[in-house]
N, C-alpha and C positions, 0 to 999 in steps of 0.2 A: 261635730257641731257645725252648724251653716250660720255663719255670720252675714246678718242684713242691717245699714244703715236707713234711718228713718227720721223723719224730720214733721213735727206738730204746731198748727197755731199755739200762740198762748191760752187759749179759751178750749183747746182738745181734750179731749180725756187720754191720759193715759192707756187706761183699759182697751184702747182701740187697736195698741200697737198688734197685739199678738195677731191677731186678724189680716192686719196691714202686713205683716210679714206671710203672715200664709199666702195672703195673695201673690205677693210677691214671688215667692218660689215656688208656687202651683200647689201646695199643698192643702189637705183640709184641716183644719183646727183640732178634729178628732184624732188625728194622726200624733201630733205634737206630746211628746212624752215629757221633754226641759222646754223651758222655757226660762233664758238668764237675761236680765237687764245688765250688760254689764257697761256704759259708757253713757251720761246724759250730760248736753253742754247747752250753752245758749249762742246762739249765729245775730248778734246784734249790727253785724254789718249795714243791715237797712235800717236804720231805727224807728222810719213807718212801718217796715214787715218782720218786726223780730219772731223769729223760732227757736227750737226747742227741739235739739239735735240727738238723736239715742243710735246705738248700738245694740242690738240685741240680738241671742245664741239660740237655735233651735235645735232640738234634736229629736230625732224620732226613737232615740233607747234614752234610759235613765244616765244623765250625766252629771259629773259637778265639775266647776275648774278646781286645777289641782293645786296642792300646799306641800309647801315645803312639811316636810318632819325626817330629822337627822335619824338614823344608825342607831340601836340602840347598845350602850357599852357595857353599864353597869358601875356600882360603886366603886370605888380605887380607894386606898387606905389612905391617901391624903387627896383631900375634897381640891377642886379648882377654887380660887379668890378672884372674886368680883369685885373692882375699884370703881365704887360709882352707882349708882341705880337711875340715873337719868335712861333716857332710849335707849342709847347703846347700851349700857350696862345691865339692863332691865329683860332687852331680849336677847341679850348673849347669854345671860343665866336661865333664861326660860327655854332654849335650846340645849342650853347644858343639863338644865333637871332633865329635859323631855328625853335626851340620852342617857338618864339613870346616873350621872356623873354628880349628882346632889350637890350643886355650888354652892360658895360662902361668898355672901355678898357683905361689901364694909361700906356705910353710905355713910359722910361727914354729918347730915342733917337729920331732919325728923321726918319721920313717916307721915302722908300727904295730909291728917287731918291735924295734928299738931303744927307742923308745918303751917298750914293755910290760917293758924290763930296769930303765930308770931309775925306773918308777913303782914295780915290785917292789923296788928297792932303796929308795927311799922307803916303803914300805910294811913293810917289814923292820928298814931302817935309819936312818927319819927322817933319810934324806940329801934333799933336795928340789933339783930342776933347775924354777928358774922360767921357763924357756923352754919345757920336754919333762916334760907332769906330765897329772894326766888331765883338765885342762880344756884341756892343747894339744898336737898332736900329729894325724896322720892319723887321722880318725876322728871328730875332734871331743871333746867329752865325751859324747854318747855311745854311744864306744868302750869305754868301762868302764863298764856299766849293763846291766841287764837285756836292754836293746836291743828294748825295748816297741815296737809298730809301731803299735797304735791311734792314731787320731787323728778329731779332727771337721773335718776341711779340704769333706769333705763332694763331693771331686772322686774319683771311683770312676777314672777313667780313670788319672790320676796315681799314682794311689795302687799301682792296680793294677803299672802299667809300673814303679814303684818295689821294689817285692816281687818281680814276676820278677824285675828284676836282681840282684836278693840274692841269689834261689835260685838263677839261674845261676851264681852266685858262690860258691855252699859254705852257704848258708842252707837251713835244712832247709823241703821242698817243702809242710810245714803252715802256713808260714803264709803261702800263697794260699790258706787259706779256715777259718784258725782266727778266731773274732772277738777273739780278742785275742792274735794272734799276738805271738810273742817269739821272740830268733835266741840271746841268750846271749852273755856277753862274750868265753867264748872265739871262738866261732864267727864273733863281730861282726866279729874280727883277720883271719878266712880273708876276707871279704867286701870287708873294705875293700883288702886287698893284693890280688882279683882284678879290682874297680874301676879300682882306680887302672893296674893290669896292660891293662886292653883301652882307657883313654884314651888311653897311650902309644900304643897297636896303634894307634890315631887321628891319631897326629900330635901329642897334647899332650902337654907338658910342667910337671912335678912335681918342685921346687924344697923340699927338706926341709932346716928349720933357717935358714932366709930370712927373716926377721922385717920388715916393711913399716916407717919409721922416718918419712918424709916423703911427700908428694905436692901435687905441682907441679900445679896444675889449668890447664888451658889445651887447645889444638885440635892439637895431641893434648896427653892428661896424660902427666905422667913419674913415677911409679911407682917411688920411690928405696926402697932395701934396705939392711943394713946389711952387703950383698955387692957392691953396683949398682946401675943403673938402666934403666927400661925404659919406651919411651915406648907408650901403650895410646890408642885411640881408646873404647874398651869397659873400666872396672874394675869387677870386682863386688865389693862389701864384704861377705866373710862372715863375719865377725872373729871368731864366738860371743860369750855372752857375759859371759867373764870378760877381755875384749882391755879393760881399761881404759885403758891408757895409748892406746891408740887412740883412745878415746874425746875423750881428752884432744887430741890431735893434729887432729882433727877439728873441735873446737870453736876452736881457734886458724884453722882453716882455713876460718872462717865457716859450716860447715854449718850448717842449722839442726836444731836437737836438743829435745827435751822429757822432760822427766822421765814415766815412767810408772807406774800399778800394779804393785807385786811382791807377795811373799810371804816370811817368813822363820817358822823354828819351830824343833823337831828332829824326830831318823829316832829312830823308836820300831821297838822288836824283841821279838818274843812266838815260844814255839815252834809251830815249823810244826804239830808233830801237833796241838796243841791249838786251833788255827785251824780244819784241816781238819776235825776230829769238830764245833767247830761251828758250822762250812758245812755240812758234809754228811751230818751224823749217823750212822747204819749203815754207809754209803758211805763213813765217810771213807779208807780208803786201797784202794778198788775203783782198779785198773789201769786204767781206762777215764779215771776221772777227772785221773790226775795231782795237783799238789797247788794247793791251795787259794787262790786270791786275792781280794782285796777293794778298793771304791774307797766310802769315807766321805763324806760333807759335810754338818755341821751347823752350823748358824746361832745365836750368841751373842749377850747385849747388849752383848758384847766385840768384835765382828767372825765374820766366819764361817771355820769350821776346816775345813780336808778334807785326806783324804792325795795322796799325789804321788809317783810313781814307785816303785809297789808291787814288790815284790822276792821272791816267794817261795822259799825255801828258797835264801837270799841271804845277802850281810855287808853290813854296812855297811865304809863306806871313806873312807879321808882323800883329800880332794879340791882339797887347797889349790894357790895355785900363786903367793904372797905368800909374803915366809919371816916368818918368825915369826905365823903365824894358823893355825888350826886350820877346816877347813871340811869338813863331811860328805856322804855323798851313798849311795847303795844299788847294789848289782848284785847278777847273779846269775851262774851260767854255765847252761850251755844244759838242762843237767838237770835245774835246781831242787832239788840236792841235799843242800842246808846243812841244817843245824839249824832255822835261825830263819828267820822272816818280819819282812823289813823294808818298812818305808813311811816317808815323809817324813808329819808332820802340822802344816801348814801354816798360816799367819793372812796374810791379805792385807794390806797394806800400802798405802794411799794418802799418794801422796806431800804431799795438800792435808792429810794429818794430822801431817806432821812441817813444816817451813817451807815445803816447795813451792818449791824451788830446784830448778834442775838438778840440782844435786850431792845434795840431801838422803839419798836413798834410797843410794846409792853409797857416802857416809860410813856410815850406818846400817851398811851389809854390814860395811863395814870395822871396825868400831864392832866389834861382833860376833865377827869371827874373828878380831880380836888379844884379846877378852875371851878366848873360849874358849884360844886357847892359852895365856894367863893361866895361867886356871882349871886349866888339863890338867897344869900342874907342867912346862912347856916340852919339845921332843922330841918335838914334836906329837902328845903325848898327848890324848887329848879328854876331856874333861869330861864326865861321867855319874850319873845316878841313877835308881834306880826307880821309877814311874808315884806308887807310894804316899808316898814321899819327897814329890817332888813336890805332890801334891795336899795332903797337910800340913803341908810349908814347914820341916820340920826330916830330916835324912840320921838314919836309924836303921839301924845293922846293916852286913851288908855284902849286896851282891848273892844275889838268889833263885835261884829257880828256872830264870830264863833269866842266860845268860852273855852278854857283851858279845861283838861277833864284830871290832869294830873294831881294825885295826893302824893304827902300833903299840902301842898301849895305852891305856888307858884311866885316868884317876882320878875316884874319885867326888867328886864335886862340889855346891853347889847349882846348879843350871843354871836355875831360877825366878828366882834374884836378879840374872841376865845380862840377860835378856828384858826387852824393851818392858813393863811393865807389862798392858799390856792383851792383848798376846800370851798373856801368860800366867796371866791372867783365864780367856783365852777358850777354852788348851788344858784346865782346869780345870775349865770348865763344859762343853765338848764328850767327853770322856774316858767318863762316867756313859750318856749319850748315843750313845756309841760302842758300850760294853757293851749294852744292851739291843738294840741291831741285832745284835753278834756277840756271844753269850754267851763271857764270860772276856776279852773286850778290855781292859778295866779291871781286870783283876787287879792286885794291887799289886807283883806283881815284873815286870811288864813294865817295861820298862829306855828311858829316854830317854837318848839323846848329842846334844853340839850342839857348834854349829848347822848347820843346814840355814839357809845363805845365795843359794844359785847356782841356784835352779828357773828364774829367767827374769831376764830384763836391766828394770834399771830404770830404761833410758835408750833411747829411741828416736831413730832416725836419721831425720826424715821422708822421707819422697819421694812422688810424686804417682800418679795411675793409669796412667801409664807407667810406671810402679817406678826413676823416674832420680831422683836426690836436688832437691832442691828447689833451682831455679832453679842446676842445676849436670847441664849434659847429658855423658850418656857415665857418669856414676857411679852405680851402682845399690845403694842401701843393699838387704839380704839377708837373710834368714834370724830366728835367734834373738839371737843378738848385738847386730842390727839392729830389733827388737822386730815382727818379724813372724811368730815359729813360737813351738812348745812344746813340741818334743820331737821324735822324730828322722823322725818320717815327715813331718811340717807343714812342718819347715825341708827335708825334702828336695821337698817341692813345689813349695814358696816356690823353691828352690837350679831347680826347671825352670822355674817361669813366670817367672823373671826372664832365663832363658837366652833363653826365646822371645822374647821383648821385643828381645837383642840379635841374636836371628838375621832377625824379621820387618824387624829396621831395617837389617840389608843386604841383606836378600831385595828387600823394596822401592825400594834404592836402585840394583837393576841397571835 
């Protein structure tokens, strides 16, 4: 395959590339057997001359890039246990059917279309299912999120086999070669119910509303539910990571566990159009481009701020799954067609700055999103204020120019008196900083809600470079929940290299 970069006005046709490449490598059109689009970005560097940057594969024989597919084993007289169906969970069992090992998967919540009625009612009627809410449930958390696919795992093979499955699945075919592909929370529901659909075709088994309660560790472990039990030679833990009481469960079970870096802050909301004019100034709403996103990070004598899980033309959304706490978090659906632009804007968290307990960071969260529901006037309201509010430490007025997009409702709040202190130094000092990269980020009716608690687990499960937990063979800590991913493509490669792990270890044991 001969890889040529190529770069289009906005106003180009597509269809010209293959041509532009033949030129390029002397070749004639008629010769060209593949032809792959595999890379398209935007070069907005000049914002009077934006382009429209592609990679693309030629080949004179019939090619494809290649995918990952494990060894095949066969069935074993006790099935592997799947803790979890979020990413990890989801394609660690789908590598496991695809090896004939027919997984048992145990998912605390509901299958994605049940699911998606309870969180709507929660989101409507501040009713909340803390079993089936959008940190549990088919899909993981996130199931409801923009369904972002970048990632730096930095394994092209994975990554790739992970994207065709989706667009096999009802994912739209762009993002095998958008660089920052997105599926859309609606679309995320078709994806994950055709997953879960060709594991069964496999032989595995998917267990919804099965919540994991104990485990008996031993040769084999037994795997108790608050349905059953089932004894596993093979458990993978993909708990996510809001499974706290897992965590708990765990630590009585001698694993061994360490507290780790997080993040806490809130999802700030600006409107879209005024994002896009300025990214893309003339440009900003050319049909080529779509709209506008961004990824921040600057450095304070407070800690450093960056956003996280950018949401174009998104809402923000309640994300709790504790009753009485209020916890935020962003999506979109696959159009990016809201009003607002949402992002998380972050402060890291080390846990050697609060006592450096296990638990430190854990209570922090909790700390937090029983404040916020406080704050919200209970009804899991959230607590909210203006960018400008904020930075001057007293609520004036009522909301600007942007509207809050959060259900079910919002009350304005101080949300600077909530915050870590230095948290809130540091969104303070990074805000000013913000605006001079994007003109108008700092406007004063840009709107903060909080908190933003749940970007990453602030407990890790260790386990060693066989991915088995530490000095406990057959359990494989996983994913994000497990502090190995950050988001839904990382935890879904984490969810395959731990699959191969358990396939090579009966591969090698015929």
């Amino acid at each position: 395959m001969e890889w040529v970069n190529l770069s289009l006005d906005l106003d180009e046709d597509e269809r010209t590339l293959k041509g532009r490449a033949c030129r390029k490598l002397g070749w004639r059109p008629n010769e060209v057997a593949t032809f792959l689009l595999a890379r398209k970005s935007i070069d907005a560097r000049l914002k009077d001359a934006i382009k429209l940057v592609y990679t693309v594969g030629l080949s004179k024989q019939r090619e494809t890039l290649p995918l990952y597919t494990p060894d095949y084993v066969g069935a074993r007289s006790r099935r592997p246990v799947v803790v979890g169906f979020g990413p990890a969970g989801m394609l660690a069992a789908y590598v496991l059917a695809q090896a004939g090992l027919e997984p048992l998967v145990l998912e605390r919540g509901s299958s994605v279309d049940e699911r998606t009625a309870k969180v709507q009612k929660f989101w409507q009627e501040g009713v909340l299912d803390t079993e089936c809410n959008v940190q549990f449930g088919e899909g993981g958390a996130g199931a409801f999120s923009d369904g972002k696919l970048n990632t730096g795992t930095g394994d092209k093979l994975l990554q790739r086999t992970v994207l065709d499955l989706f667009v096999r699945h009802g994912a739209p075919e762009r993002i095998l070669y958008d660089a920052k592909p997105h599926v859309g929370t609606d679309k995320l529901k078709e994806v994950c119910r055709g997953v879960r659909q060709e594991i069964e075709s496999l032989g595995g088994e998917i267990h919804f509303d099965e919540k994991m309660v104990d485990l008996s560790l031993g040769a084999p472990h037994t795997v108790v539910t608050d349905r059953g039990e089932y004894l596993a030679d093979d458990v993978i833990l993909a708990i996510g990571h809001s499974a706290r009481d897992t965590y708990r469960l765990l630590e009585n079970l001698s694993f061994a566990l360490s507290p780790k870096p997080f993040a806490v802050g809130v999802r700030a909301e600006h409107w879209q159009a005024d994002l896009n004019r300025a990214m893309w100034g003339k440009y900003a709403f050319h049909p080529a481009l779509g709209v506008a996103d961004y990824r921040l990070v600057q450095h304070t004598p407070y800690g450093g701020v960056y956003s996280f899980c950018m949401c174009p033309g998104g809402y923000v959304v309640a994300s709790s799954s504790d009753p009485d706490t209020v916890v935020t978090n962003g999506m979109s659906y696959s159009d990016r067609g809201g009003t607002n632009a949402n992002a998380a804007l972050l402060v890291g968290v080390d846990p050697a700055d609060l006592d450096g307990s296990l638990w430190c960071g854990l209570r922090l969260q909790q700390e937090l999103e029983k404040q916020a529901y406080a704050m919200g006037g209970g009804g899991y309201f959230a607590p909210c204020c203006r960018w400008g509010d904020f930075r001057d430490g007293r609520l004036l007025g009522d909301f600007g120019k942007v509207s809050p997009t959060y259900r079910p409702g919002v009350k304005r709040a101080p949300l600077w008196e909530g915050l870590p202190p230095q948290v809130a130094m540091a969104i303070r000092e990074a805000m000013p900083a913000f605006g001079r990269k994007i003109a108008g980020y700092d406007h004063p009716d840009a709107l903060f809600t909080g908190y933003e608690t749940r970007s990453s687990a602030p407990i890790r499960v260790e386990r060693g470079e066989d991915m088995q937990a530490r000095s406990i063979e057959g359990i494989y800590p996983c994913g994000e929940g497990c502090g190995y991913a950050g988001g839904i493509m990382s935890a879904a490669v984490d969810g395959i290299r731990v699959a191969e792990q358990i396939v090579r270890r009966w591969r090698n044991a015929k």
